[in-house]
Backbone as a printed PyTorch tensor [residue, N CA C, xyz], in Angstrom:
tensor([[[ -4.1250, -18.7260, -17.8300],
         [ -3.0800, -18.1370, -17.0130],
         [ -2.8570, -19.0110, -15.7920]],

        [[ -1.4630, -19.1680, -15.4710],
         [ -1.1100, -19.6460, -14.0040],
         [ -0.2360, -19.1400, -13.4870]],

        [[  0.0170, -19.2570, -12.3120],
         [  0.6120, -18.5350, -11.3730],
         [  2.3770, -19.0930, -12.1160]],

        [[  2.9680, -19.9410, -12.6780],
         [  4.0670, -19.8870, -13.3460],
         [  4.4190, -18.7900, -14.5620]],

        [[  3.3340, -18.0740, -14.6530],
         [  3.7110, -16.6570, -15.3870],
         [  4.4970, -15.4060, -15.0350]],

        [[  4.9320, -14.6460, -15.7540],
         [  5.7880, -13.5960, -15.4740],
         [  4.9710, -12.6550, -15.8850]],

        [[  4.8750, -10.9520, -14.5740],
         [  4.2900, -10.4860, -15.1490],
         [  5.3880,  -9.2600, -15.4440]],

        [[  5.2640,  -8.5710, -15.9800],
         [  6.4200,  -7.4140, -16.5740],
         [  5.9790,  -5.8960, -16.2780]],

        [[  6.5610,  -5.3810, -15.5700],
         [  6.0480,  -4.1090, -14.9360],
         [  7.0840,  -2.7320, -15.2730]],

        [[  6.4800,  -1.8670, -15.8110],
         [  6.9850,  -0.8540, -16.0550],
         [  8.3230,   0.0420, -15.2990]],

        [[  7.8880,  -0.2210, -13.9960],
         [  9.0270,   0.1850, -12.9510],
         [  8.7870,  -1.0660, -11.9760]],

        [[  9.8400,  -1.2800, -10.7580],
         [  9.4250,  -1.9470,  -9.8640],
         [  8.2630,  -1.5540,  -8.8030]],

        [[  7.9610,  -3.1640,  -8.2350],
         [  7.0370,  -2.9190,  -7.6040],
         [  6.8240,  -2.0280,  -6.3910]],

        [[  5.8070,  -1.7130,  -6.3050],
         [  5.7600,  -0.1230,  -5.2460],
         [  6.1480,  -0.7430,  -3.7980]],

        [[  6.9410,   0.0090,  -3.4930],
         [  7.7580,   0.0430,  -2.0300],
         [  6.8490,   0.6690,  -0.6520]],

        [[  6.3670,   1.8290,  -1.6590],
         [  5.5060,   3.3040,  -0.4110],
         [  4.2850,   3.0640,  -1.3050]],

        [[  3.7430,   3.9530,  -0.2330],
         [  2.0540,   3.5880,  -0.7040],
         [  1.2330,   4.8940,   0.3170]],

        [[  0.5970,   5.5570,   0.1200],
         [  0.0260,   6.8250,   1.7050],
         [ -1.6240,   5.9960,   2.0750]],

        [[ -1.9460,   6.3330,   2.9310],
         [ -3.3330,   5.8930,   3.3340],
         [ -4.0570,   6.4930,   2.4770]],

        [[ -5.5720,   6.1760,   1.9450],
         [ -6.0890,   6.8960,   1.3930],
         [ -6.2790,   7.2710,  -0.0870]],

        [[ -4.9180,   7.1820,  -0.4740],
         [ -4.8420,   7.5050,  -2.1610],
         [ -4.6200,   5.9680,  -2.5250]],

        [[ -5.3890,   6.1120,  -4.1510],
         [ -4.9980,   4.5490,  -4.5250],
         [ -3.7350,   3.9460,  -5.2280]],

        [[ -3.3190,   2.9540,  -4.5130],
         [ -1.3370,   2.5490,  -4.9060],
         [ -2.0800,   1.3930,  -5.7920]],

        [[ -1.4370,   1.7940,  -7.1850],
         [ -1.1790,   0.2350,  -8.2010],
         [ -0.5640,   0.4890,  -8.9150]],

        [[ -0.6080,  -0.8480,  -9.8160],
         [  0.5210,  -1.6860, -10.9150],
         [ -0.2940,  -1.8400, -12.0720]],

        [[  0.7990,  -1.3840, -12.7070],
         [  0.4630,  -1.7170, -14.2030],
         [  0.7950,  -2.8010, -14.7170]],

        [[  1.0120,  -3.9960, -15.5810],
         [  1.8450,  -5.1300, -15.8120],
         [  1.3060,  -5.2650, -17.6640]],

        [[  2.6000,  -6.3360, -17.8410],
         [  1.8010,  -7.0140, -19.2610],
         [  2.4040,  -8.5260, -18.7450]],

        [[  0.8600,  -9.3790, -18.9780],
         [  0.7170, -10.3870, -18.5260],
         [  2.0310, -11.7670, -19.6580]],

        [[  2.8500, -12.5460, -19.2030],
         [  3.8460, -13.3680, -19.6730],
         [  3.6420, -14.8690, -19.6650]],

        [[  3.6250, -15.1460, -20.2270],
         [  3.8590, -16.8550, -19.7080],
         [  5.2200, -17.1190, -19.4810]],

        [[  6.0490, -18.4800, -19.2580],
         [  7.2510, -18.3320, -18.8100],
         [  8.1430, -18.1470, -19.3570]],

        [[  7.4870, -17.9270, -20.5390],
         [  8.6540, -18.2510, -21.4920],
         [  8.9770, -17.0530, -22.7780]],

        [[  7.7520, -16.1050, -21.9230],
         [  7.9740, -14.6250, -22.4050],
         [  7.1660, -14.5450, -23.7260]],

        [[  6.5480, -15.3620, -23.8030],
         [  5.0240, -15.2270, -24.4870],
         [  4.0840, -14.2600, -23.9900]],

        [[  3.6270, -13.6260, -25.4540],
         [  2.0770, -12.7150, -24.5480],
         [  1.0000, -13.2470, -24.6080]],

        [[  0.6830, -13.4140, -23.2610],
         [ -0.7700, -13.6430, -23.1710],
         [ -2.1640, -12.8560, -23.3700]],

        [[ -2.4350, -12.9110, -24.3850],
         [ -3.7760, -11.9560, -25.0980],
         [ -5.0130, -12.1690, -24.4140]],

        [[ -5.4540, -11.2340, -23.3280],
         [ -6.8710, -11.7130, -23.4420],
         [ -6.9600, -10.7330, -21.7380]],

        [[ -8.3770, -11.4620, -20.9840],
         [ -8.2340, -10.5050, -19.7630],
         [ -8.3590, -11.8660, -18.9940]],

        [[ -7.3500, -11.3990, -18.2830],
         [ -7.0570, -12.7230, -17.0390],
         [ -7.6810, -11.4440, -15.4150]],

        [[ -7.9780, -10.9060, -15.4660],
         [ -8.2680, -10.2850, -14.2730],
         [ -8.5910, -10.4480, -13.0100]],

        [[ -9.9270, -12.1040, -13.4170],
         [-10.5640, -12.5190, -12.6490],
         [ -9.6080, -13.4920, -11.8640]],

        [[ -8.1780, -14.1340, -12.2070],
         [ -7.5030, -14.5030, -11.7880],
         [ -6.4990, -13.9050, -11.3740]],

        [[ -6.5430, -12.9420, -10.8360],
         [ -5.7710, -11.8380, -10.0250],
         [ -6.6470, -11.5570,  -8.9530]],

        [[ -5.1850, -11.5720,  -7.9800],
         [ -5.3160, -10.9190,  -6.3530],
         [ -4.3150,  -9.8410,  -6.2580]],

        [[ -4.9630,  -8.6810,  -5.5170],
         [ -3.4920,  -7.8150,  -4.9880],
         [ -4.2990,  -7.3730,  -3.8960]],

        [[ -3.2880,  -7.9020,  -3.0020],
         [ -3.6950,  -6.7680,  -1.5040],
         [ -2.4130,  -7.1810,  -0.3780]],

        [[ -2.4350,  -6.2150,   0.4840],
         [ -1.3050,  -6.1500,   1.4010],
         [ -1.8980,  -7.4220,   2.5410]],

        [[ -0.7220,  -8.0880,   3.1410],
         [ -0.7550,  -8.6500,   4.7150],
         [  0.3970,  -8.2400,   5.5800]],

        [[  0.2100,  -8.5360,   6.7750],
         [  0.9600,  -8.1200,   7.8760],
         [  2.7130,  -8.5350,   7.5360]],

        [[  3.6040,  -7.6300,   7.7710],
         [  5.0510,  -7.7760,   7.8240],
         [  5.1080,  -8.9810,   8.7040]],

        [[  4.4600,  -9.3810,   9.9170],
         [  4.4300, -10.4970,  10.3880],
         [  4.2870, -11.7320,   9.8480]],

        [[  3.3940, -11.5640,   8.6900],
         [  3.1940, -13.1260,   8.1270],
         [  4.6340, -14.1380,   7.8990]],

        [[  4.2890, -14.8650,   7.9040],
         [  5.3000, -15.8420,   7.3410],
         [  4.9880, -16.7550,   6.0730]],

        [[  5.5580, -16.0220,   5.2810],
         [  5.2960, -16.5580,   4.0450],
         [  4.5940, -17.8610,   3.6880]],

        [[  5.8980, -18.5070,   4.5740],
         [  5.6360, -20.5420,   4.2500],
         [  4.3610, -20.7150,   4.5950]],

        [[  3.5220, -20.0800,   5.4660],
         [  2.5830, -20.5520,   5.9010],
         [  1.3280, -19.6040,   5.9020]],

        [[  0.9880, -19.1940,   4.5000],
         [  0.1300, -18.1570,   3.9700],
         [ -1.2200, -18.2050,   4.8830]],

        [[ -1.7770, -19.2940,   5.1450],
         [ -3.3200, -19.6160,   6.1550],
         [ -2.8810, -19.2950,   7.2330]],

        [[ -2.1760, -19.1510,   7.8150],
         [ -1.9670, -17.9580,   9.1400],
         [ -2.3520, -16.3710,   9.6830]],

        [[ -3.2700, -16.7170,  10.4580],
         [ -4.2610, -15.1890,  10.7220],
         [ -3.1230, -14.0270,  10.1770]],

        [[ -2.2770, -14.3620,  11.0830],
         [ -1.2440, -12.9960,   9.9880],
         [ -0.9680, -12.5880,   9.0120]],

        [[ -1.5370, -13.4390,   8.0890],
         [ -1.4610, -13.6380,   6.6450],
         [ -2.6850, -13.1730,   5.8910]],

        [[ -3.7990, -13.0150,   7.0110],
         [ -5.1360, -12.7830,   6.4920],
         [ -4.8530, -11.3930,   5.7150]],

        [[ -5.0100, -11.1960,   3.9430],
         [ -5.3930,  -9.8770,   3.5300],
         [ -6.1300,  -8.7670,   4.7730]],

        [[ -4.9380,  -7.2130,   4.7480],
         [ -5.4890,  -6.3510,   5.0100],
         [ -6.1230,  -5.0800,   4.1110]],

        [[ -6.0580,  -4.5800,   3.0380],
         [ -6.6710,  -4.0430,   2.1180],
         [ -6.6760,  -4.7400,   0.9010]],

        [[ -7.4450,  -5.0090,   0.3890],
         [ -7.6190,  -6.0590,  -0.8800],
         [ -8.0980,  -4.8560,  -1.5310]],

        [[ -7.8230,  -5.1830,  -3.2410],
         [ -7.7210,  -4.4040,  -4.2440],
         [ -8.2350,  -5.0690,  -5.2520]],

        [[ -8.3060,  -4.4290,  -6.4940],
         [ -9.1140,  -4.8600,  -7.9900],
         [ -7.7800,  -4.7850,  -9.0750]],

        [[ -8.7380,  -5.7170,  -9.8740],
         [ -7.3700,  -5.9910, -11.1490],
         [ -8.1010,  -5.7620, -12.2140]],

        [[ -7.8960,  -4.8360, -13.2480],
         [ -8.5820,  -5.0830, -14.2670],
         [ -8.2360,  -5.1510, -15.2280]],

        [[ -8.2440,  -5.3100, -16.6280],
         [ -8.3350,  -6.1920, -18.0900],
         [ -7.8360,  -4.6730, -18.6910]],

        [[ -6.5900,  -4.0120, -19.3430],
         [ -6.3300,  -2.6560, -19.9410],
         [ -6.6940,  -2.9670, -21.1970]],

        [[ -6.0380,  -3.1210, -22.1730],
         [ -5.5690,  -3.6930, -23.4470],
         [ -4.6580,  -4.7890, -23.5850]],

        [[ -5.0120,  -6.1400, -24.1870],
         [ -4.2230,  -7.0130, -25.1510],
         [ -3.5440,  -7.8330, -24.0670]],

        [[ -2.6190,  -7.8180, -23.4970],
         [ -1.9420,  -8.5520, -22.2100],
         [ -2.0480,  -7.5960, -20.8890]],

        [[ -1.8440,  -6.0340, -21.2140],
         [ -2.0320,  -5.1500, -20.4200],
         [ -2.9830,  -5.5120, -19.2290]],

        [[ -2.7010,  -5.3290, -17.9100],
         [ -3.4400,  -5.3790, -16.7610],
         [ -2.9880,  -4.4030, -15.9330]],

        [[ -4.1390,  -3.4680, -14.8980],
         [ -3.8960,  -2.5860, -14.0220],
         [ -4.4330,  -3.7000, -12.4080]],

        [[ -3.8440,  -3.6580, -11.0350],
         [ -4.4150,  -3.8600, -10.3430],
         [ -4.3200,  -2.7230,  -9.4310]],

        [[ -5.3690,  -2.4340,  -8.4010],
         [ -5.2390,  -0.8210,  -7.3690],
         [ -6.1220,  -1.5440,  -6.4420]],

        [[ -5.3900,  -0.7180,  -5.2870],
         [ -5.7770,  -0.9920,  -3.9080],
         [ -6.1200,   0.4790,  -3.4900]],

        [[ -7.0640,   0.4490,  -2.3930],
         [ -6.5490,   2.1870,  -1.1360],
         [ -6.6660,   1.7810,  -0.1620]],

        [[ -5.3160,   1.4240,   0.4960],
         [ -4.6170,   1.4320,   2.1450],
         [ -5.2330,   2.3010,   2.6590]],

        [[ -5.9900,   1.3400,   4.2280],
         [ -6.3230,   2.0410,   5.2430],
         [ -5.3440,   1.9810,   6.5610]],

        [[ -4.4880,   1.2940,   6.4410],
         [ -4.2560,   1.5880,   8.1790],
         [ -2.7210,   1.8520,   7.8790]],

        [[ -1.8730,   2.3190,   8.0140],
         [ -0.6770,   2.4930,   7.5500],
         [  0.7030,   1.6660,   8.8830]],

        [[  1.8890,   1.3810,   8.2120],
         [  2.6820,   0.6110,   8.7750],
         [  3.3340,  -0.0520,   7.8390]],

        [[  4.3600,  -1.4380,   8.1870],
         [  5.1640,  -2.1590,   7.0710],
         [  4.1670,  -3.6790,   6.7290]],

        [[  3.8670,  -4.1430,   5.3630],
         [  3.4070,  -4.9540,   4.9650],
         [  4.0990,  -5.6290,   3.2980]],

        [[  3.2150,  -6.7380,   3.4010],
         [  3.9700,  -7.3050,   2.0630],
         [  2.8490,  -6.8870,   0.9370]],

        [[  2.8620,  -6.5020,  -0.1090],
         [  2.1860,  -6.5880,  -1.3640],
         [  2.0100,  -7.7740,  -2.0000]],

        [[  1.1250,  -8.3070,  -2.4400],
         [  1.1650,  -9.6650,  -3.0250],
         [  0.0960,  -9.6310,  -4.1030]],

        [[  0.9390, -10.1070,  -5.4760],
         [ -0.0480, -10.5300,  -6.2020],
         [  0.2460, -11.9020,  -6.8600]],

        [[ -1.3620, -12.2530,  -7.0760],
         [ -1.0820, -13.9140,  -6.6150],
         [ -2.3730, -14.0930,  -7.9750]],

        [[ -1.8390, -15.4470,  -8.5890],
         [ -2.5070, -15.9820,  -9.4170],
         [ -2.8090, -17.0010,  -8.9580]],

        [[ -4.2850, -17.0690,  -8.9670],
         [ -5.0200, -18.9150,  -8.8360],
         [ -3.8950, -19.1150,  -7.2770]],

        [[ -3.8460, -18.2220,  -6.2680],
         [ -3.9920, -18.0670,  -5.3930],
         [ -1.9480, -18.4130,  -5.2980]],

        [[ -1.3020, -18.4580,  -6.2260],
         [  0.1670, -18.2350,  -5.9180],
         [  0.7000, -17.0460,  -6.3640]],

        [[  1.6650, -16.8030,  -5.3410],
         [  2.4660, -15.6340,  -5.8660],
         [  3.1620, -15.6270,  -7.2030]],

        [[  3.2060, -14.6550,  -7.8110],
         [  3.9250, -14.6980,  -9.5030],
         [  4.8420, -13.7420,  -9.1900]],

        [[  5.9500, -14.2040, -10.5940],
         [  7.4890, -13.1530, -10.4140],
         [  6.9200, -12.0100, -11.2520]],

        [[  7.8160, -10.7660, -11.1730],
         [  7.2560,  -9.8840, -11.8740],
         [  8.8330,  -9.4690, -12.5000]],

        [[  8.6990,  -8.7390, -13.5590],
         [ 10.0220,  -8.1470, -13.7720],
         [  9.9880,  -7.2930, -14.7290]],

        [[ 11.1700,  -6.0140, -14.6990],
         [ 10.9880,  -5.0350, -15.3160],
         [ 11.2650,  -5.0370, -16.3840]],

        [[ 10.2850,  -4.2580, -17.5720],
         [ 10.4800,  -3.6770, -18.5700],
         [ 10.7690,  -2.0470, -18.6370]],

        [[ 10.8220,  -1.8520, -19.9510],
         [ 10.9260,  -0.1250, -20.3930],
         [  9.8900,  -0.1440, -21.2950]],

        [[  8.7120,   0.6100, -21.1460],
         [  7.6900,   0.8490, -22.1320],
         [  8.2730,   1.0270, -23.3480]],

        [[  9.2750,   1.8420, -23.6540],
         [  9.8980,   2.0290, -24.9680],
         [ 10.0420,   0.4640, -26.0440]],

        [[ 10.8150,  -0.0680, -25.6450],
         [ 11.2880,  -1.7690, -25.6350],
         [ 10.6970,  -3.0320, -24.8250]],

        [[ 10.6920,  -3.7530, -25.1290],
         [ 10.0780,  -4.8610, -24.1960],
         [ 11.3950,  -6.0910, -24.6830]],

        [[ 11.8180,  -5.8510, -23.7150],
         [ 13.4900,  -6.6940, -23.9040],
         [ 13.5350,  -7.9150, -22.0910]],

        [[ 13.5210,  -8.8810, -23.2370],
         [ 13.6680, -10.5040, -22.0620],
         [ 14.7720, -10.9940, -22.2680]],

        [[ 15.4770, -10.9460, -21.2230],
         [ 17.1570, -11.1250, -21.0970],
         [ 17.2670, -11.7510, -20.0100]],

        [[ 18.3760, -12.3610, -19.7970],
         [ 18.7400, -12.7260, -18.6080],
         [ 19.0550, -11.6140, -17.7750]],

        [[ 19.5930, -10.6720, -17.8930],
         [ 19.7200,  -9.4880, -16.9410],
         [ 18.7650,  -9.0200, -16.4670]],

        [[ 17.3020,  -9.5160, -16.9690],
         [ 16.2080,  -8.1830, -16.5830],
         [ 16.2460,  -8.8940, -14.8630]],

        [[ 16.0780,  -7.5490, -14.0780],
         [ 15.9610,  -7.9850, -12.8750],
         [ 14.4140,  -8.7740, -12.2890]],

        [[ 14.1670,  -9.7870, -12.1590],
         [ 13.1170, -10.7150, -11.1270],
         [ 13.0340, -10.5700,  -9.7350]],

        [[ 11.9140, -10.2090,  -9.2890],
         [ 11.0580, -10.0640,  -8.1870],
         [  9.8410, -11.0470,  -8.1290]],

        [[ 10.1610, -11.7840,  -7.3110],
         [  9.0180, -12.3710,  -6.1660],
         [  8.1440, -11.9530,  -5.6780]],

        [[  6.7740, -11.9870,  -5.9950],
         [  5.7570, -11.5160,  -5.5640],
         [  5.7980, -12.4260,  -4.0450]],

        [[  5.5640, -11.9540,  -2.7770],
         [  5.3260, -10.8400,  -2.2560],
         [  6.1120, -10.0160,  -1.9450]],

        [[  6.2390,  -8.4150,  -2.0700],
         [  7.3710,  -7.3110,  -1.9130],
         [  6.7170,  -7.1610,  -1.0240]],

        [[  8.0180,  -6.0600,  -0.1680],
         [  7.7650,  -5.2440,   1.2840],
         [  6.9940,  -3.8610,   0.6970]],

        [[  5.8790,  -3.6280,   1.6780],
         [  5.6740,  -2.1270,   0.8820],
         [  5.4070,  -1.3010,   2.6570]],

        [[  6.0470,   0.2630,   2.6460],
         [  5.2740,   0.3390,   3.4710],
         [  4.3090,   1.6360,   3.0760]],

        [[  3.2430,   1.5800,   4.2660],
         [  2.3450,   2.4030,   4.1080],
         [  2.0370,   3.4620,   5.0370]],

        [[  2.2720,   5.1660,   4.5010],
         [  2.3240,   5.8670,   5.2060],
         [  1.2190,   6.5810,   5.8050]],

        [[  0.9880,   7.2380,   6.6990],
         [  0.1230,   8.0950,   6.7990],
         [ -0.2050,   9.1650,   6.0930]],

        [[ -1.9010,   9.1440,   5.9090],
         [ -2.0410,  10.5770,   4.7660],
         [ -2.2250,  11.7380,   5.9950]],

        [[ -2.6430,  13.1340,   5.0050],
         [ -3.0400,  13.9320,   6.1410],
         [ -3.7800,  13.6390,   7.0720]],

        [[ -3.6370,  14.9920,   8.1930],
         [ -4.6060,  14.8480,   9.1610],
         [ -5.7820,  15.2200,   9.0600]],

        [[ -7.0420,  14.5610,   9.5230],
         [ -8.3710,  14.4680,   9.2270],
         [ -8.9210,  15.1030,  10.5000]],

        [[ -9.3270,  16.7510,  10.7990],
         [ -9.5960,  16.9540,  11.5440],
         [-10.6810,  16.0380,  12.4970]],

        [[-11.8650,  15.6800,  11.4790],
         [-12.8610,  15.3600,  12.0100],
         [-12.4630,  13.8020,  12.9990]],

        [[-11.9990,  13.5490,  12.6360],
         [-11.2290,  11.9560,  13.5440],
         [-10.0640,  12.6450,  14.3000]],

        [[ -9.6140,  13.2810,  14.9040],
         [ -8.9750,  14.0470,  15.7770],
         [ -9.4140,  14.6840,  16.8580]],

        [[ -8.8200,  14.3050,  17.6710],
         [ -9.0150,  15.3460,  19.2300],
         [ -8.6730,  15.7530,  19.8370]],

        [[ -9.1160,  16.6370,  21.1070],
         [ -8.0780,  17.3300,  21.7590],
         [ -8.4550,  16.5760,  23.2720]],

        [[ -7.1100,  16.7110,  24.1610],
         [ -7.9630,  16.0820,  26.3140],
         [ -6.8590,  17.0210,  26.6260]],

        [[ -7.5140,  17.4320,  28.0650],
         [ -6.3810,  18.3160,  28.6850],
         [ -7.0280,  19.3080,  29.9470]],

        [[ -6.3040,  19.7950,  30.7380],
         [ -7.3240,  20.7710,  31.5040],
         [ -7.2690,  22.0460,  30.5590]],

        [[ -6.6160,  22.0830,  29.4490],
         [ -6.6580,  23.3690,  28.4140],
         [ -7.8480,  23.7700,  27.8640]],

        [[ -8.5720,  22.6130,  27.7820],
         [-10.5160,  22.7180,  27.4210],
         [-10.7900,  23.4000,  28.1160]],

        [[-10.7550,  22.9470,  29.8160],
         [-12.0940,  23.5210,  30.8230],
         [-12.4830,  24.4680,  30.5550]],

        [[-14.0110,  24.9830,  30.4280],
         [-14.2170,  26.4440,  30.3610],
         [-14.3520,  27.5190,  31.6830]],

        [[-13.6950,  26.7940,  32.8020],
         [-13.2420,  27.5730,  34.0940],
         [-12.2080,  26.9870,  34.7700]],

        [[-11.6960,  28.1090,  35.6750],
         [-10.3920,  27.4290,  36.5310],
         [ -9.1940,  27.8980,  36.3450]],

        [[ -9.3570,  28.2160,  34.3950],
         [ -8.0590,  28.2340,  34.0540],
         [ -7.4710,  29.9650,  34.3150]],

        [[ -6.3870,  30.2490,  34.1210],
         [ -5.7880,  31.7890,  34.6430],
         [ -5.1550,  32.3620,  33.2770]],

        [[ -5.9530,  33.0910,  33.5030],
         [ -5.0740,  34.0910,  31.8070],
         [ -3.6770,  34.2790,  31.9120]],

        [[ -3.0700,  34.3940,  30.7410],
         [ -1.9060,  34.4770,  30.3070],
         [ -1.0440,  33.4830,  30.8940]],

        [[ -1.4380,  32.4320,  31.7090],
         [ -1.2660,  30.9680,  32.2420],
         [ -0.7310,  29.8750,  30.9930]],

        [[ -0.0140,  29.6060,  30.6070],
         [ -0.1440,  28.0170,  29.4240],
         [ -0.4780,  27.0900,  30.5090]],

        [[ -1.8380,  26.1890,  29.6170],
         [ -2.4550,  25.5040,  30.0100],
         [ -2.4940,  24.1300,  29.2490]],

        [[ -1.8720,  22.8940,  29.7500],
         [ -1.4630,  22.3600,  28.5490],
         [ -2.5630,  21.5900,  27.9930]],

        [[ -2.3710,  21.2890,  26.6410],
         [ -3.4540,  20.2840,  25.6380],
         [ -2.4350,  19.1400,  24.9320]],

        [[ -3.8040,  17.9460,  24.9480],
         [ -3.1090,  16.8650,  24.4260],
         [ -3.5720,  17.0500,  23.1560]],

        [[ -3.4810,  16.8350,  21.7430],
         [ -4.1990,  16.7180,  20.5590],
         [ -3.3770,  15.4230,  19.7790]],

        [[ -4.2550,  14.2690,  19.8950],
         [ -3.6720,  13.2680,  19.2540],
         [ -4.4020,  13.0630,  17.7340]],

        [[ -2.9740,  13.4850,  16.8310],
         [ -4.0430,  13.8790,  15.3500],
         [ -3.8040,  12.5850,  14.7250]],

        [[ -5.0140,  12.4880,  13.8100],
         [ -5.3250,  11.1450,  13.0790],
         [ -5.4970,  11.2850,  11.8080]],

        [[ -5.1160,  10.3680,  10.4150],
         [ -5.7160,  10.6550,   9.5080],
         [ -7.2300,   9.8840,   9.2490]],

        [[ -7.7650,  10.0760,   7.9320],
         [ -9.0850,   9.6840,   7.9350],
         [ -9.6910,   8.5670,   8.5950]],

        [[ -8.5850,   7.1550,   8.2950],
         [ -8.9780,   6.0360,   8.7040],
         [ -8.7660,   6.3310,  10.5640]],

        [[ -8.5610,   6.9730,  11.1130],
         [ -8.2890,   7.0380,  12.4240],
         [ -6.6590,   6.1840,  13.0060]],

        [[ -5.8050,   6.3710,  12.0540],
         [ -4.6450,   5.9760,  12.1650],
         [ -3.8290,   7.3340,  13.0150]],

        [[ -3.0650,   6.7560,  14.0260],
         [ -2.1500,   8.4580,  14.8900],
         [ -1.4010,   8.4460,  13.9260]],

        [[ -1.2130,   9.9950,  13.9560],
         [ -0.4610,  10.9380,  12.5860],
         [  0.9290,  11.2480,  13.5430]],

        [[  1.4380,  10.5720,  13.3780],
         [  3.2920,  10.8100,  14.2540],
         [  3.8550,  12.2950,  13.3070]],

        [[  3.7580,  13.0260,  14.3390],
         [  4.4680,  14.4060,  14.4210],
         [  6.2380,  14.9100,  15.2050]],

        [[  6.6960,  15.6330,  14.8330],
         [  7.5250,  15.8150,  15.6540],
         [  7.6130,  17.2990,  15.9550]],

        [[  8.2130,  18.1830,  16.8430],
         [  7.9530,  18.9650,  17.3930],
         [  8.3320,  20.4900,  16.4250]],

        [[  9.0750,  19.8380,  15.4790],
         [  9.2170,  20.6350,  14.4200],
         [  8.1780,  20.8740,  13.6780]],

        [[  7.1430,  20.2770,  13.3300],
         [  6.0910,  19.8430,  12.3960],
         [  5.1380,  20.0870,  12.8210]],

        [[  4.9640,  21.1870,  14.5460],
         [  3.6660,  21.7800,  14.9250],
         [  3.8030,  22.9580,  15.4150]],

        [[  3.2040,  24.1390,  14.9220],
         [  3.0710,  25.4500,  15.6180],
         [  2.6320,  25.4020,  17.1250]],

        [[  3.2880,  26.0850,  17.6530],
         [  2.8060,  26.1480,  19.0280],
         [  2.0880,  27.4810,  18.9900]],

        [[  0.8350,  27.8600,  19.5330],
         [  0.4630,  29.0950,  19.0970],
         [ -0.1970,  29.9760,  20.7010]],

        [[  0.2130,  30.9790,  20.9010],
         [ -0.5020,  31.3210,  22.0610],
         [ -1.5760,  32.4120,  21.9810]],

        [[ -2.7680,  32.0670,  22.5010],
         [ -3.6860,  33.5060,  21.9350],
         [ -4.2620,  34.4000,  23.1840]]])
């Protein structure tokens, strides 16, 4: 296998992705010329996200350094799965890269496996972004004089900050619709 292969993916490549749960691709591995390649190329697979900052041309750029790296493994016959689980959420590129270059990918229909000039081609690396999962109480907190356990005056609102996080300790952006205000 080399990175001049096509790999052929069931739907396009994933756009969204949540923290936490694992985002991957399915593919059947191509040569260029739309040959199947039989066997497990796995070990020559990379998938993991870098910074929306990177600049492509110049992949050895700290910005470029992989932020969640992922596994590829061997399904059946040309078949390959690779999966990642995003920790920090925001906009990044997806990249999967053979013998350390990016490869095109392009869609099939499981039903058919049809190589046309129409099938649409994608450039490995895509934009993906990555959202926040739930909130993780235990990585969450509250600051405020609403704690103190004196001072404060009954039936007073006393205000609290609670900046909620999910697991990885990423802030969980809320809007004011999206929180009970509760008075007890």
């Amino acid at each position: 296998a080399d990175a001049e292969m096509t790999v052929y993916a069931p739907r396009h490549p994933r756009v969204a992705c949540v923290t936490g749960v694992t985002c991957g691709v399915q593919f059947l591995v191509r040569d260029v010329y739309a040959n199947r390649m039989l066997g497990d190329f796995s070990d020559q697979f990379r998938y993991h996200t870098v910074s929306e900052a990177c600049n492509l041309t110049n992949p050895d750029a700290p910005e470029c350094k992989p932020v969640d790296v992922g596994s590829c493994y061997h399904m059946d016959k040309e078949l390959h799965y690779c999966e990642l689980t995003p920790t920090i959420g925001g906009n990044y590129y997806l990249r999967v890269l053979c013998h350390g270059r990016d490869i095109s990918i392009a869609a099939w229909t499981p039903v058919k496996f049809d190589f046309e000039a129409t099938v649409p081609y994608t450039r490995s690396p895509t934009k993906l972004r990555i959202t926040i999962e739930e909130v993780n109480a235990s990585t969450s907190t509250m600051f405020g004089p609403g704690l103190a356990l004196s001072g404060n005056i009954v039936g007073v609102p006393v205000p609290v900050l609670v900046p909620l996080k999910d697991q990885y300790g990423n802030n969980h952006i809320i809007t004011t619709g999206d929180f009970d205000n509760r008075f007890n």
